[in-house]
NUSE-94229 format. One record per residue (C-alpha): chain; residue number from 1; x negated, y negated, z negated; residue in three letters. Coordinates in nm, 2 decimals, decimal comma. Each point is the difference from the previous one (the first is absolute). Layout:
! NUSE-94229
+---+-----+--------+--------+--------+-----+
: c :   k :     px :     py :     pz :   r :
+---+-----+--------+--------+--------+-----+
: A : NUM :      X :      Y :      Z : Ala :
...
+---+-----+--------+--------+--------+-----+
This chain:
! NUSE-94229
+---+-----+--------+--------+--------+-----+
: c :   k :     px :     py :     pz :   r :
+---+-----+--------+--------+--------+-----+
: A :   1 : -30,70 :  -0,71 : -10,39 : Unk :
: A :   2 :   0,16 :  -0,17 :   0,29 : Unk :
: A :   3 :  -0,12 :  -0,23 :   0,27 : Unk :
: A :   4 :   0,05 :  -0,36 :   0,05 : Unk :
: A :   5 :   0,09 :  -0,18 :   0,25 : Unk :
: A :   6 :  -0,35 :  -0,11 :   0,08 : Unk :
: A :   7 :  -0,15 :   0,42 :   0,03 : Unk :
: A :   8 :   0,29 :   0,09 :   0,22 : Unk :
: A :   9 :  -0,09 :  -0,28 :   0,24 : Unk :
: A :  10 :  -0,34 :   0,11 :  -0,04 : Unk :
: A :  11 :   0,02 :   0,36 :   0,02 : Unk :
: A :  12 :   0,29 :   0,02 :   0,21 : Unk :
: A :  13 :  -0,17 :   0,22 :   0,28 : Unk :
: A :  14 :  -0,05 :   0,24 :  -0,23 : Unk :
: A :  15 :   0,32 :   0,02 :  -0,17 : Unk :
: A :  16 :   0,19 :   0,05 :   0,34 : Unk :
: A :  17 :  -0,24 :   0,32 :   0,04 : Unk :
: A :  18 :   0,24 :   0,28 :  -0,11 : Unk :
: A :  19 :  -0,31 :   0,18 :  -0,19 : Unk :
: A :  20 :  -0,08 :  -0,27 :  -0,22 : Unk :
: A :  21 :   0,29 :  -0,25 :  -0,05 : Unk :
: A :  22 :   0,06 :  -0,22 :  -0,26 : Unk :
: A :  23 :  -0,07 :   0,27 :  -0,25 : Unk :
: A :  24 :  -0,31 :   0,10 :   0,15 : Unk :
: A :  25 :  -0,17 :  -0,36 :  -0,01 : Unk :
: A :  26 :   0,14 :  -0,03 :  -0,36 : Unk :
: A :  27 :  -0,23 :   0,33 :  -0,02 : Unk :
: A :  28 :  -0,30 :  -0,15 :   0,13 : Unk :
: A :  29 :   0,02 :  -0,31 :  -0,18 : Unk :
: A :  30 :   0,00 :   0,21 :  -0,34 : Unk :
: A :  31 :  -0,31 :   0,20 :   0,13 : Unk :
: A :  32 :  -0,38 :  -0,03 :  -0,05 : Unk :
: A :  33 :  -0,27 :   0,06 :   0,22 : Unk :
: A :  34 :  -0,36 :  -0,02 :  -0,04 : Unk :
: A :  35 :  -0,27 :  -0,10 :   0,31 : Unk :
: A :  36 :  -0,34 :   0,07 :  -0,09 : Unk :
: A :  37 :  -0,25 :  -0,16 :   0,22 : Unk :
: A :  38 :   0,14 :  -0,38 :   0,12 : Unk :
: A :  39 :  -0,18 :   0,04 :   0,35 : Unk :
: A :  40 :   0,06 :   0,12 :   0,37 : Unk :
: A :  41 :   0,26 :   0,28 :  -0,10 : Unk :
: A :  42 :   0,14 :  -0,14 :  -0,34 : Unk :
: A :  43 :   0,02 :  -0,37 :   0,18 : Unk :
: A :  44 :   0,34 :   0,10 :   0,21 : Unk :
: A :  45 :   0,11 :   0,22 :  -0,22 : Unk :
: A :  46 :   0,00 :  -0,25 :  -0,28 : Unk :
: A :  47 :   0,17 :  -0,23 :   0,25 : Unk :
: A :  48 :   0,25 :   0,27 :   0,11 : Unk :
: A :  49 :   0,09 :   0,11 :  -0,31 : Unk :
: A :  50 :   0,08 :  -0,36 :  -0,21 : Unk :
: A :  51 :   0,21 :  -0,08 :   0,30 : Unk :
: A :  52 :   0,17 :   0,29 :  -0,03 : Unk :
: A :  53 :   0,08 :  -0,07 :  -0,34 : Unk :
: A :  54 :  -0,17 :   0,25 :  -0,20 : Unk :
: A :  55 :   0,07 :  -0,19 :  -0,37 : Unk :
: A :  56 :  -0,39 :   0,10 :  -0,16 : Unk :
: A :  57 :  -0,30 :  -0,03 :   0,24 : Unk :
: A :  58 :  -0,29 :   0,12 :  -0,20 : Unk :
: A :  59 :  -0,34 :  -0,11 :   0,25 : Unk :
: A :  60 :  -0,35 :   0,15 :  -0,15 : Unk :
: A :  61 :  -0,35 :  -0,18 :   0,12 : Unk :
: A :  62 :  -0,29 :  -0,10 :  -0,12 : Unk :
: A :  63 :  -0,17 :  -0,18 :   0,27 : Unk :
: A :  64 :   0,01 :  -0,38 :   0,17 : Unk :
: A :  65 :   0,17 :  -0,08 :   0,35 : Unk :
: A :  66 :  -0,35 :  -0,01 :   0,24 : Unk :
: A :  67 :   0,05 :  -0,20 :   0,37 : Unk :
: A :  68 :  -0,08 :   0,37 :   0,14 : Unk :
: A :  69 :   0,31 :   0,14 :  -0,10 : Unk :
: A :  70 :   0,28 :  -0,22 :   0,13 : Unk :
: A :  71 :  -0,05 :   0,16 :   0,38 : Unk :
: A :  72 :   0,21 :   0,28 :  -0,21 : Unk :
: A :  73 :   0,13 :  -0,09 :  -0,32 : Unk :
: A :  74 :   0,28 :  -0,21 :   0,05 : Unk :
: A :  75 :   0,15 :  -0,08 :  -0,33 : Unk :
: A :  76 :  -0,30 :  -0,20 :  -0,05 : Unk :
: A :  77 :  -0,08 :  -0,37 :   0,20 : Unk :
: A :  78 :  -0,33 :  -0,18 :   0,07 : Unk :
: A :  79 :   0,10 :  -0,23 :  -0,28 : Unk :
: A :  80 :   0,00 :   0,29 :  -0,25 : Unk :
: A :  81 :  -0,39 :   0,07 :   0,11 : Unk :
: A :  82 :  -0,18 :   0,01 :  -0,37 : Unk :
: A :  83 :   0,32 :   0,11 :  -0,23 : Unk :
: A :  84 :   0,08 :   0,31 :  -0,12 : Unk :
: A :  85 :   0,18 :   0,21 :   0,20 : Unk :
: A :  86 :   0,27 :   0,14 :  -0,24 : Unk :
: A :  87 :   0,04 :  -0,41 :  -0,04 : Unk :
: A :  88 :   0,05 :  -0,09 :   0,37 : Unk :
: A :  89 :   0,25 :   0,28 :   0,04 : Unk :
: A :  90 :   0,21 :   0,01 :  -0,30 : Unk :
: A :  91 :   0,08 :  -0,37 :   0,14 : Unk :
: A :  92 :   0,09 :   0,07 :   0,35 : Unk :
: A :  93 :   0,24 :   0,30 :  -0,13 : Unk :
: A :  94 :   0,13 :  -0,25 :  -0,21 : Unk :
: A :  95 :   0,02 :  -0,25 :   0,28 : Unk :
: A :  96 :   0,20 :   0,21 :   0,20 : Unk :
: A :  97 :   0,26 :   0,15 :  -0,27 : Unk :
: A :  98 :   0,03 :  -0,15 :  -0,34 : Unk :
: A :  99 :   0,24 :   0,28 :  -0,13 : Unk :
: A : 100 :  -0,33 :   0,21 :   0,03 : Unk :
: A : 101 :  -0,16 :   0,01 :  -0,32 : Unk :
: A : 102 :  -0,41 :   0,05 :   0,10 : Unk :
: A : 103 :  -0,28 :   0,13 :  -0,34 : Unk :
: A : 104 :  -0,33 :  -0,04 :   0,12 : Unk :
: A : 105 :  -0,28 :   0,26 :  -0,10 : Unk :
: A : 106 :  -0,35 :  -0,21 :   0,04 : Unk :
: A : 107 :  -0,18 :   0,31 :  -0,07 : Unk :
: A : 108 :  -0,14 :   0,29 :   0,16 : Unk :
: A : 109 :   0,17 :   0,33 :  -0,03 : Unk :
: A : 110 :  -0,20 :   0,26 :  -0,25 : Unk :
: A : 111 :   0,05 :   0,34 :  -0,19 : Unk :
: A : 112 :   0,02 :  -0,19 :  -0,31 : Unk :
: A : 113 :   0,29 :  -0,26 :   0,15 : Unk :
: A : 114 :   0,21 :   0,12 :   0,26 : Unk :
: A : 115 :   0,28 :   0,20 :  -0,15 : Unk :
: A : 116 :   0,03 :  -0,30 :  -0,24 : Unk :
: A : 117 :   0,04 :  -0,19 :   0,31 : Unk :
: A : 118 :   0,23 :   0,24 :   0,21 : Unk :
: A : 119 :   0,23 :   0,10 :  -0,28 : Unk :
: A : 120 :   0,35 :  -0,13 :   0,05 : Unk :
: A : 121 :  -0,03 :  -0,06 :   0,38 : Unk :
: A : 122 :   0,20 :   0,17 :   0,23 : Unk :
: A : 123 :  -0,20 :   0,07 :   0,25 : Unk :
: A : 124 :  -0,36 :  -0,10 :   0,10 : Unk :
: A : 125 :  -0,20 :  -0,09 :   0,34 : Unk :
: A : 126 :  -0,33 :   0,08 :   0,02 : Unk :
: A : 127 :  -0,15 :  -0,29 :   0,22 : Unk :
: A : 128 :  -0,39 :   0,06 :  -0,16 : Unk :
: A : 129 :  -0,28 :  -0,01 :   0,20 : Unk :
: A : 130 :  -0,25 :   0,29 :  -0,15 : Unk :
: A : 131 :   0,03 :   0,37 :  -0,06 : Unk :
: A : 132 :   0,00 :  -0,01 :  -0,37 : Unk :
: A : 133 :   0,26 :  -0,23 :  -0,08 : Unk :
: A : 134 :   0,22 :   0,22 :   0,31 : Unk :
: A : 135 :  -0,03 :   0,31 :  -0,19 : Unk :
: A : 136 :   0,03 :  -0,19 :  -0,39 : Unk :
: A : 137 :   0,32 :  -0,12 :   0,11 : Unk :
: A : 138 :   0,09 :   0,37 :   0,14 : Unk :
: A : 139 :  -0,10 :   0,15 :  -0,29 : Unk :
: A : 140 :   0,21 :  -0,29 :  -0,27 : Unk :
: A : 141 :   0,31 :   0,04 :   0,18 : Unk :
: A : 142 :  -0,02 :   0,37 :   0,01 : Unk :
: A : 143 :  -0,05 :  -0,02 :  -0,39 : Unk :
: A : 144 :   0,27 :  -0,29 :  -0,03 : Unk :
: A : 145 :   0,24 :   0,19 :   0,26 : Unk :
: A : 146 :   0,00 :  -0,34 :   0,18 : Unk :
: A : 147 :   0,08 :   0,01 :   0,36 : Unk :
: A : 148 :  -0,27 :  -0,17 :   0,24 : Unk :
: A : 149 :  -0,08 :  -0,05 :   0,36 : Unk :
: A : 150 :  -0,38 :   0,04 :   0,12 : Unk :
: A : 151 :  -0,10 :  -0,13 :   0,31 : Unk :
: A : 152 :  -0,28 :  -0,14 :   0,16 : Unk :
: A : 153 :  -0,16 :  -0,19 :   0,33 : Unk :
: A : 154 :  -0,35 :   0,02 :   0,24 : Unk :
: A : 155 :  -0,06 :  -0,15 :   0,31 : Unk :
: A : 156 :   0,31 :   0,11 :   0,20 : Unk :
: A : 157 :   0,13 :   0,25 :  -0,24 : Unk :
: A : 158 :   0,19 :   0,03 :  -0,28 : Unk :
: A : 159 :   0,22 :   0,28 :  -0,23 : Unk :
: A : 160 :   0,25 :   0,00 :  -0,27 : Unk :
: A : 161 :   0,17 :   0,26 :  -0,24 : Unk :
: A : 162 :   0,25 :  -0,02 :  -0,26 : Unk :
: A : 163 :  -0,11 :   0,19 :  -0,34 : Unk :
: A : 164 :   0,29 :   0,09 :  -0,23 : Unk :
: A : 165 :   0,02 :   0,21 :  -0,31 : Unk :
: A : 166 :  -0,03 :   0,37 :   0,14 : Unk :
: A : 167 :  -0,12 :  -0,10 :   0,33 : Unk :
: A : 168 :  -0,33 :   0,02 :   0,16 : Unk :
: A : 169 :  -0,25 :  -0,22 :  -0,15 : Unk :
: A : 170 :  -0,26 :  -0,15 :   0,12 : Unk :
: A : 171 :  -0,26 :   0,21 :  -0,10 : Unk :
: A : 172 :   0,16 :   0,30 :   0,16 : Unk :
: A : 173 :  -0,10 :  -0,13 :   0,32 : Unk :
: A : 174 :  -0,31 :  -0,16 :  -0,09 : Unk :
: A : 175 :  -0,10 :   0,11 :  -0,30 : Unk :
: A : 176 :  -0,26 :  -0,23 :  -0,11 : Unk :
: A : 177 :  -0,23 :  -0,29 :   0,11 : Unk :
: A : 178 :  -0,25 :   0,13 :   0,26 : Unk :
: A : 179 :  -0,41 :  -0,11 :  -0,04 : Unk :
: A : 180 :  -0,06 :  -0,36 :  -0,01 : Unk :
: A : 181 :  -0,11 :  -0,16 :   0,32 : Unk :
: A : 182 :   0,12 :   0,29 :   0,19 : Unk :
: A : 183 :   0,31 :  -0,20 :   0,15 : Unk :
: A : 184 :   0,00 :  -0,40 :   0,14 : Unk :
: A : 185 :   0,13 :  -0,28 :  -0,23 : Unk :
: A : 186 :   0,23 :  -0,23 :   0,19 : Unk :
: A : 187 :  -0,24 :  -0,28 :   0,01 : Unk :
: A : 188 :  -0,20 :   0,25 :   0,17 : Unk :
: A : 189 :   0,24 :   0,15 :   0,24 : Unk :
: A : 190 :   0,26 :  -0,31 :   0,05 : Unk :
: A : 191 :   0,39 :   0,05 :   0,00 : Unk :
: A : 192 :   0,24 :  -0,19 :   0,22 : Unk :
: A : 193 :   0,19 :  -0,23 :  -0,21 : Unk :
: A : 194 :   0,35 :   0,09 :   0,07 : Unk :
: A : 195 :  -0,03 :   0,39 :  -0,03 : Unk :
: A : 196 :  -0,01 :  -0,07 :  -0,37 : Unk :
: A : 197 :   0,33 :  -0,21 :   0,05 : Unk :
: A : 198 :   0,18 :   0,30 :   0,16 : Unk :
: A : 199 :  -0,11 :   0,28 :  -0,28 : Unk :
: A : 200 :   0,02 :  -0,25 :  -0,31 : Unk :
: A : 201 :   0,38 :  -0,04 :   0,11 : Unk :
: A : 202 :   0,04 :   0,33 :   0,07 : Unk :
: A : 203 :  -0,06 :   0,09 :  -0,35 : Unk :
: A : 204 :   0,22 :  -0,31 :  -0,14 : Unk :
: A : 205 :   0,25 :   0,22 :   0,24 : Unk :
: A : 206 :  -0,09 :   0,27 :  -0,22 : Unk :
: A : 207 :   0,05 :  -0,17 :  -0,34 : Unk :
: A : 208 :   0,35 :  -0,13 :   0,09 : Unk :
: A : 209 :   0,11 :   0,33 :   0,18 : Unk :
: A : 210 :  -0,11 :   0,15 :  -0,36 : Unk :
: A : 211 :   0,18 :  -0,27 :  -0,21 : Unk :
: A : 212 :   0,35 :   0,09 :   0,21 : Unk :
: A : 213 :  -0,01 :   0,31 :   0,04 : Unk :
: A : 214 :   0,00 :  -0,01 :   0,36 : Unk :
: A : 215 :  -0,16 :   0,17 :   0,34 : Unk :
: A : 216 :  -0,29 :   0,27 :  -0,06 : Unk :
: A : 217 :  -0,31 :  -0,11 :  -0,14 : Unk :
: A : 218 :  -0,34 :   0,10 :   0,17 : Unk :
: A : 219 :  -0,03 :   0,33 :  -0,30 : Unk :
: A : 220 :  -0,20 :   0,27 :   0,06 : Unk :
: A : 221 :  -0,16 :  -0,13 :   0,30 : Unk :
: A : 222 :  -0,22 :  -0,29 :   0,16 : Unk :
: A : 223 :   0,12 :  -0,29 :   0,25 : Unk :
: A : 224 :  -0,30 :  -0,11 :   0,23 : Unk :
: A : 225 :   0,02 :  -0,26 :   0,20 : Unk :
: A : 226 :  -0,25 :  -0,11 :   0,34 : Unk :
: A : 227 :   0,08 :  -0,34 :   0,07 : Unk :
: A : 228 :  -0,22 :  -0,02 :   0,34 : Unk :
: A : 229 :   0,20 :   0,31 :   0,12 : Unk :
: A : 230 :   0,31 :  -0,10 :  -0,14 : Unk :
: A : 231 :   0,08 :   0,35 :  -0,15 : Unk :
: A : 232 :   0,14 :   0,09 :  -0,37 : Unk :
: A : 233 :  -0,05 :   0,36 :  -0,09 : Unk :
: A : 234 :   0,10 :   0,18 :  -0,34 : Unk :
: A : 235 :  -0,16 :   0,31 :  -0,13 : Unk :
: A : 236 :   0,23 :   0,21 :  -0,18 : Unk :
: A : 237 :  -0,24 :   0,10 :  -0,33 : Unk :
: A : 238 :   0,05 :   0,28 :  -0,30 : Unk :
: A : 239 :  -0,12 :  -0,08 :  -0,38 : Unk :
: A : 240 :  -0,33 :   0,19 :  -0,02 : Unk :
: A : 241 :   0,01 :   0,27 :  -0,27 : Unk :
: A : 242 :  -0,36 :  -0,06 :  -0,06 : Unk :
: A : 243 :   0,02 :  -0,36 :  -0,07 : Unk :
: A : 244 :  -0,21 :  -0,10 :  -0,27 : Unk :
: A : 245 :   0,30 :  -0,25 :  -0,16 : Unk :
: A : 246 :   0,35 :   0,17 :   0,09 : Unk :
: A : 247 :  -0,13 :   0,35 :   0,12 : Unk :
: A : 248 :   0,05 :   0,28 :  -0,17 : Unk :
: A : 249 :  -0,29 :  -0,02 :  -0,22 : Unk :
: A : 250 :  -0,11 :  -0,39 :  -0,07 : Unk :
: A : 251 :  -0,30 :  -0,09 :  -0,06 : Unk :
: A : 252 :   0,08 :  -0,38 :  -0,07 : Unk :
: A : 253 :   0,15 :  -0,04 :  -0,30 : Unk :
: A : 254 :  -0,03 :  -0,35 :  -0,08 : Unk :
: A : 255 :  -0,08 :  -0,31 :   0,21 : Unk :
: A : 256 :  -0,39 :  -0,08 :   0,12 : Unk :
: A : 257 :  -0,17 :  -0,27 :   0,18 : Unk :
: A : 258 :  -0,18 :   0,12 :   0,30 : Unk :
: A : 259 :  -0,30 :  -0,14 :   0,17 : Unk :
: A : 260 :   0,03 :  -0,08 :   0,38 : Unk :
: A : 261 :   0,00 :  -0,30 :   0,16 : Unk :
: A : 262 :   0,08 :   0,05 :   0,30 : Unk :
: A : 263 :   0,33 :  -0,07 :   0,20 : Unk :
: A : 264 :   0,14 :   0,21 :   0,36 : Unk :
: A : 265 :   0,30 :  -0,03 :   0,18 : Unk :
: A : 266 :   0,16 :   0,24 :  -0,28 : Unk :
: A : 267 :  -0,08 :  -0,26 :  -0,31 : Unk :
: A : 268 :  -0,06 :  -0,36 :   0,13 : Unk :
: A : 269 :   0,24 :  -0,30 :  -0,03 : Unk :
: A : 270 :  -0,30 :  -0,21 :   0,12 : Unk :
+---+-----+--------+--------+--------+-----+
């Protein structure tokens, strides 16, 4: 493909990494990633990743920009207060890269659409903000062997994991959504506006890392962070044989839409 003079200026301090190079941003212009959820955690990582100059930014939501959420999702301005979100960001990746190409999914994610949806991307981050769309997306990519990173933010807290065909899924740690009510919403509970800056690019780290071919991805194993302690910790995790969607006996066998509404630290892009 080649760049021009214009992307080498532009990408320069990437190409002068020896890991990626001119070849490796020639890479991650031809790839496609998917952001579910344009909110706290996909906000920076929609940002992140058009800068970065992943070519195809796919960016999946179905509600409006509300004056509540810009203490946390930063792709979106007080102006935008009233448009659709998918709208609002698709223009600001845009703004900030037009090699990026950005399709816009003004839609919720569903058993009966999302492996339309998800087909053809590279990889996919989950930024949703309820149980059942955290374990549909799971669930899609496992059936569509499509990479994905999961993460999520409460209060203080926040976690991430990289899903990729073979690994651990999601469900073999938490296997499904618990009892409604039985865990705070994030309206409820609050979150600190710029913990979901630090996890949502932690997983656009993720989704380039994937698209090079470079470092070790957080497989098999959870990332937490405590951002009033200051402390990271990783827990090293095994696929669980029992798991009712990659164990050794399924039980899912095609994709569902579960009921739960609410949203923890472990689903919430709030």
């Amino acid at each position: 493909m080649g760049l021009n003079e214009q992307q080498i200026e532009r990408y320069s301090r990437h190409i002068i990494l020896e890991e990626i190079g001119g070849t490796g941003q020639e890479k991650l212009l031809a790839s496609k990633v998917l952001i579910i959820g344009a909110g706290g955690l996909g906000s920076p990582a929609g940002l992140y990743l058009a800068a970065a100059g992943v070519g195809a930014i796919g960016i999946v939501d179905a509600d409006k920009v509300e004056l509540s959420n810009l203490q946390r999702q930063i792709i979106h301005h007080t102006d935008d207060v009233g448009l659709a979100k998918t709208a609002s960001a698709s223009g600001r990746m845009r703004a900030i890269n037009p090699d990026v190409t950005v399709k816009t999914y003004n839609e919720r994610v569903m058993a009966n659409n999302i492996r339309q949806i998800i087909g053809g991307y590279d990889f996919v981050i989950d930024g949703t903000d309820n149980f059942p769309a955290k374990f549909l997306i799971n669930d899609a990519c496992y059936f569509e062997k499509i990479p994905f990173s999961h993460a999520g933010v409460l209060r203080f807290f926040g976690q991430l994991m990289t899903v990729l065909p073979g690994t651990m899924c999601y469900r073999c740690v938490f296997g499904g959504p618990p009892p409604a009510d039985v865990v705070p919403s994030c309206s409820q509970a609050g979150v600190l506006g710029v913990l979901a800056g630090v996890i949502g690019t932690l997983q656009a780290t993720e989704a380039v890392k994937y698209l090079l071919g470079i470092g070790k991805l957080i497989t098999n194993s959870l990332l937490t962070y405590d951002s009033l302690e200051m402390e990271f910790r990783k827990v090293e995790l095994k696929s669980n044989p029992n798991c009712p969607l990659c164990g050794e006996e399924p039980k899912i066998t095609e994709l569902i839409d579960e009921k739960q509404a609410a949203c923890d630290m472990d689903n919430c892009e709030c």
